[in-house]
C-alpha positions as CSV (number, residue, x, y, z in Angstrom):
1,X,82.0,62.0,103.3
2,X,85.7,61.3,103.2
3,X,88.3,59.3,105.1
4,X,91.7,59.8,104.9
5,X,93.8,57.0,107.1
6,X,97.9,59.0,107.8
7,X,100.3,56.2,109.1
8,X,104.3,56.4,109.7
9,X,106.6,54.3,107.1
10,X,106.8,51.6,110.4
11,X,102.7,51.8,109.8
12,X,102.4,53.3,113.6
13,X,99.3,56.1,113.0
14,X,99.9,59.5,113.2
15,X,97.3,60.9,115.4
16,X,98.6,64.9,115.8
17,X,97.9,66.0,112.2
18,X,96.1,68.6,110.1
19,X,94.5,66.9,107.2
20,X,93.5,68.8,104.5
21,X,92.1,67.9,100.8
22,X,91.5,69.8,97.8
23,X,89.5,68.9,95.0
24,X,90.0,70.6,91.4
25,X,88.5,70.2,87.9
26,X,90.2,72.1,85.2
27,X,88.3,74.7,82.9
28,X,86.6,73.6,79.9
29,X,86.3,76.4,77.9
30,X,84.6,74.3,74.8
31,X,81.6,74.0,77.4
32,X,81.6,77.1,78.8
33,X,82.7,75.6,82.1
34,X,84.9,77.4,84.5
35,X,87.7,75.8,86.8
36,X,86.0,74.3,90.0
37,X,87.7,73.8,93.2
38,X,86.8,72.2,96.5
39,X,88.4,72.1,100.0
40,X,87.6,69.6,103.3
41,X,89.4,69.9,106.6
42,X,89.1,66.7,108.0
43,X,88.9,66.1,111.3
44,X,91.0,63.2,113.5
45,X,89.2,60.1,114.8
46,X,91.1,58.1,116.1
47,X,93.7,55.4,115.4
48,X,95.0,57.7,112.1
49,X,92.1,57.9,110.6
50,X,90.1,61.5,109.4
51,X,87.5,62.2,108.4
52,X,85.4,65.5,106.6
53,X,82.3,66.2,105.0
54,X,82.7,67.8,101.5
55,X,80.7,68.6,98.6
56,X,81.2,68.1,94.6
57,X,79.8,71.1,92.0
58,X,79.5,68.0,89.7
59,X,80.2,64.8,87.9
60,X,83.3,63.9,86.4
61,X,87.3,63.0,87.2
62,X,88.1,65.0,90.2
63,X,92.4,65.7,90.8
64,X,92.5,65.3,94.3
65,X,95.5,66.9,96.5
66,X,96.0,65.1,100.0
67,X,98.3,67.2,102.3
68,X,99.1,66.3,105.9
69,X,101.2,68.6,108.0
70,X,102.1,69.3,111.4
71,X,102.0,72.6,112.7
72,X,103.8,74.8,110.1
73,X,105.9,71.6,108.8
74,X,104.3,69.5,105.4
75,X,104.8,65.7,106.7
76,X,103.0,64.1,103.8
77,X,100.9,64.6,100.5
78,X,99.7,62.7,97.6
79,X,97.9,63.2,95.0
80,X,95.3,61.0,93.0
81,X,92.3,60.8,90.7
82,X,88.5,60.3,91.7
83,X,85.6,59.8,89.5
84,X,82.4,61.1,91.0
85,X,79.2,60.0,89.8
């Protein structure tokens, strides 16, 4: 499961966004490993805060690509690592 929680710089929430993440793992060509992707749509809940349901290939240090937009417009992204175990 993931939670995302999209606020205004004044901290107000922003409650009329699309909220989409994006998971990638570079190739590893020493293993044999292709590049792995994911993607979760999450889903607004109230107060700012979304939430999605998403699903690894496998463990390891996940780049993880946040963007928020509004209709056509990009309002927000960021981007971050996650370890999954």
């Amino acid at each position: 499961a993931y939670e995302v929680t999209v606020t205004q710089p004044d901290g107000a929430p922003v409650t009329d966004a699309t909220v989409n993440l994006v998971f990638s793992m570079p190739a590893m060509p020493s293993m044999n490993m292709p590049g792995m992707r994911s993607e979760a749509l999450l889903t607004h809940q109230g107060a700012g805060r979304y939430r999605g349901t998403g699903q690894l290939e496998m463990s390891g240090t996940w780049s993880v690509l946040v963007t928020v937009s509004r209709g056509t417009e990009e309002i927000g992204r960021r981007t971050f690592s996650v370890i999954a175990k």
